[in-house]
C-alpha positions as a Markdown table, in Angstrom:
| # | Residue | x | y | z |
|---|---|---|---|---|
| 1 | Unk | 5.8 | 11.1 | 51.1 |
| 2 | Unk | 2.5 | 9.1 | 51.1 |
| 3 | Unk | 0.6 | 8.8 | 48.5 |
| 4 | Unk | -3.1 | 11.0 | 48.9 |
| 5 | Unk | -5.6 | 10.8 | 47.2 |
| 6 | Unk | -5.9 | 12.7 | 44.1 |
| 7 | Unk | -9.1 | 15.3 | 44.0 |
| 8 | Unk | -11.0 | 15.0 | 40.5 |
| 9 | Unk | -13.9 | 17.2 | 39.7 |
| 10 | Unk | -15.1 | 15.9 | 36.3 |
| 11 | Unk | -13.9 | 19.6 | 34.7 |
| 12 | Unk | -12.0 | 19.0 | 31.0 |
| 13 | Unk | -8.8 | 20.7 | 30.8 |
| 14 | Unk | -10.2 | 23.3 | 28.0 |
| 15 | Unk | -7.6 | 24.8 | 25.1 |
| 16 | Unk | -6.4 | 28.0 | 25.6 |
| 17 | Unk | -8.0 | 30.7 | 23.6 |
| 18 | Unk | -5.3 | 32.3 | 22.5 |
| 19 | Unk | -3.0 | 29.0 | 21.5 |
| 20 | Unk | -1.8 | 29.1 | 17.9 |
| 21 | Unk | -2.7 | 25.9 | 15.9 |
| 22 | Unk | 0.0 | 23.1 | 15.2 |
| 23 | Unk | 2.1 | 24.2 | 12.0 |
| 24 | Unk | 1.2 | 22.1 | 9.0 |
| 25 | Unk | 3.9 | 19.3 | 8.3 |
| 26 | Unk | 3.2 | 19.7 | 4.7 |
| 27 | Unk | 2.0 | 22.1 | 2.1 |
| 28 | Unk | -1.6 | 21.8 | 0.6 |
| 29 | Unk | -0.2 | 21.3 | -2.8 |
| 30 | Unk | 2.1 | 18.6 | -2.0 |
| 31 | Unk | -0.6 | 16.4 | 0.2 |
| 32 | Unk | -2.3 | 15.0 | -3.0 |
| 33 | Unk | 1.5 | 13.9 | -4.3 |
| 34 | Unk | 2.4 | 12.4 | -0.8 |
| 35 | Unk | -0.7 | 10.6 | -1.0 |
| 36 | Unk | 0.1 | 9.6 | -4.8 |
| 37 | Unk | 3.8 | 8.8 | -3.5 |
| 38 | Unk | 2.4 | 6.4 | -0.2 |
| 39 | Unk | 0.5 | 4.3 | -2.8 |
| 40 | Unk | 3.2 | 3.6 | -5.7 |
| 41 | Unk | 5.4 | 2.7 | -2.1 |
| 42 | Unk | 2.9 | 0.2 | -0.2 |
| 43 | Unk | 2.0 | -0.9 | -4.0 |
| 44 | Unk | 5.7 | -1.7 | -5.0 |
| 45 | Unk | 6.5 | -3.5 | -1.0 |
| 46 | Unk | 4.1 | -5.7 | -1.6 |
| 47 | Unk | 5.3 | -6.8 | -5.0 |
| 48 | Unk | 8.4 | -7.0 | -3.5 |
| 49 | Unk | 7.4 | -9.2 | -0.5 |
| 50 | Unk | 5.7 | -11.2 | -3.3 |
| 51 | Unk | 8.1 | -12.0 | -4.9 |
| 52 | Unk | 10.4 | -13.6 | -2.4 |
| 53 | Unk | 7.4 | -15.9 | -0.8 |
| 54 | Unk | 7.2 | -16.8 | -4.6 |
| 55 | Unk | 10.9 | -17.4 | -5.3 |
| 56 | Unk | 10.8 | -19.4 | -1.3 |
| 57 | Unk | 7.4 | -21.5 | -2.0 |
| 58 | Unk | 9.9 | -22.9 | -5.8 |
| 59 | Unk | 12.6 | -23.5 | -3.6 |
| 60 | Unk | 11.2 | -25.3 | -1.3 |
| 61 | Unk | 9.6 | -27.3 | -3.6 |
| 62 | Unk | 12.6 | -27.8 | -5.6 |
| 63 | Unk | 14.3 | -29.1 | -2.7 |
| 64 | Unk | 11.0 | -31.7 | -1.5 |
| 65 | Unk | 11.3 | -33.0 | -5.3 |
| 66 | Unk | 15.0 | -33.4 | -5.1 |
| 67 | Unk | 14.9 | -35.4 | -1.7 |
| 68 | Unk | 12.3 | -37.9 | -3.2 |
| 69 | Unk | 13.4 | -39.2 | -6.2 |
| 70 | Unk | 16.5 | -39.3 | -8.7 |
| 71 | Unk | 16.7 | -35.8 | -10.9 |
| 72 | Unk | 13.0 | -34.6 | -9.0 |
| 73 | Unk | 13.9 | -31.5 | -8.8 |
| 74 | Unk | 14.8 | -31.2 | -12.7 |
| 75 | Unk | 11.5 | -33.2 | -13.5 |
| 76 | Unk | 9.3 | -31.0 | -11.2 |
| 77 | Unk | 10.9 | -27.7 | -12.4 |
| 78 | Unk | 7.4 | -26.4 | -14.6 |
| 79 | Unk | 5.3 | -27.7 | -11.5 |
| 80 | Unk | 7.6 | -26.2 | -9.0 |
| 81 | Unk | 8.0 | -22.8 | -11.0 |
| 82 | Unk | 4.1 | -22.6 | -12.0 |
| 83 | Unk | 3.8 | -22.8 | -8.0 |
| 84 | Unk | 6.3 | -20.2 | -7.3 |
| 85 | Unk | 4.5 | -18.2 | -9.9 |
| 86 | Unk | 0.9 | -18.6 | -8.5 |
| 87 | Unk | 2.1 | -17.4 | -5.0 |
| 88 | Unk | 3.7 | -14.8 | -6.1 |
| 89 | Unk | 0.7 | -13.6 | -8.4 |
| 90 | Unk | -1.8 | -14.0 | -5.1 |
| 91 | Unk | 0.3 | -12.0 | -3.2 |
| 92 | Unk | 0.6 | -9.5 | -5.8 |
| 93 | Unk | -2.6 | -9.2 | -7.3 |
| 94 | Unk | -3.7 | -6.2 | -4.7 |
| 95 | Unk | -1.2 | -3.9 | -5.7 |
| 96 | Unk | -3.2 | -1.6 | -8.3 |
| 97 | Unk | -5.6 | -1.4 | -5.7 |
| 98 | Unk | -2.7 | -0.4 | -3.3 |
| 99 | Unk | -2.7 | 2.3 | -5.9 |
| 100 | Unk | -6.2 | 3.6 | -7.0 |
| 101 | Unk | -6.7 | 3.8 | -3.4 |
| 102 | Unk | -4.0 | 6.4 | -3.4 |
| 103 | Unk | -5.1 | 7.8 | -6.3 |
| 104 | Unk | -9.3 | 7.5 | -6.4 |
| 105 | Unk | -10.4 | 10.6 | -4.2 |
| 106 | Unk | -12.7 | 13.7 | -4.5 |
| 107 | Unk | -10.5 | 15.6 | -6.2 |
| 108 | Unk | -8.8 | 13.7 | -8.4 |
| 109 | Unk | -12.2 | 12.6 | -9.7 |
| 110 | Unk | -13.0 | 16.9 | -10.2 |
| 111 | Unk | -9.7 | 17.3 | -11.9 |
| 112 | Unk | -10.6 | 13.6 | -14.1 |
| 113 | Unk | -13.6 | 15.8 | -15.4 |
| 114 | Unk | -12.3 | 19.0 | -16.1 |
| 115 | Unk | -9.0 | 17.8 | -17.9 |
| 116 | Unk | -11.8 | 16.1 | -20.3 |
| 117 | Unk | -13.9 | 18.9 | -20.6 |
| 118 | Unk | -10.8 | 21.0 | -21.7 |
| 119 | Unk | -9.9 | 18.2 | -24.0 |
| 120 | Unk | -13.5 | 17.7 | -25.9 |
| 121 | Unk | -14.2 | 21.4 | -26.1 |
| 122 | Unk | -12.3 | 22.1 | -29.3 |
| 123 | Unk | -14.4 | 19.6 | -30.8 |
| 124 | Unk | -18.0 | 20.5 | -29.4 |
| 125 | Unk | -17.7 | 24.0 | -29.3 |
């Protein structure tokens, strides 16, 4: 049971001709609403995640005001929330782009135009 050498030739393996294709995992009229449905989901995680390193950064600042002085945490409380508040609006500021990425394609655009044209044409003629 030694090992020999294995013989390569530089050939590619080629695809059968008669080898059905892969069967869809979804339906062409659901893909758009999957894609619609990925966005609203990455989009509402990270508002989500956001929130807890927001509600964390006032806690722990909370807690640094209480160890250094008498009734620190009380007097800190509208620095520590506005700081809780500012991390949490970073962190969430990218969600509607989480979600016009989703949304902003080809045909959404197509469809955009032609709900608009139906709309304005009782008006214009």
């Amino acid at each position: 049971m030694a090992s020999e050498p294995i013989e390569t030739t530089g050939d590619v393996a080629e695809p059968e001709a008669g080898r059905a294709k892969p069967k869809q995992r979804t339906s062409r009229q659901l893909k758009q609403l999957l894609r619609y449905e990925r966005g609203l989901a990455k989009s509402s995680s990270r508002i989500s995640i956001a929130i807890a390193r927001g509600v964390a950064t006032y806690l722990h600042r909370r807690d640094l005001s209480a160890e250094r002085r008498r009734d620190g945490a009380f007097r800190d409380a509208p620095q520590n929330v506005a700081r809780g508040v500012g991390e949490t609006m970073r962190r969430a500021s990218r969600a509607p782009l989480d979600i016009m990425k989703a949304v902003n394609s080809k045909g959404t655009a197509k469809r955009m135009r032609r709900a608009v044209r139906d709309f304005m044409r009782p008006f214009y003629g």
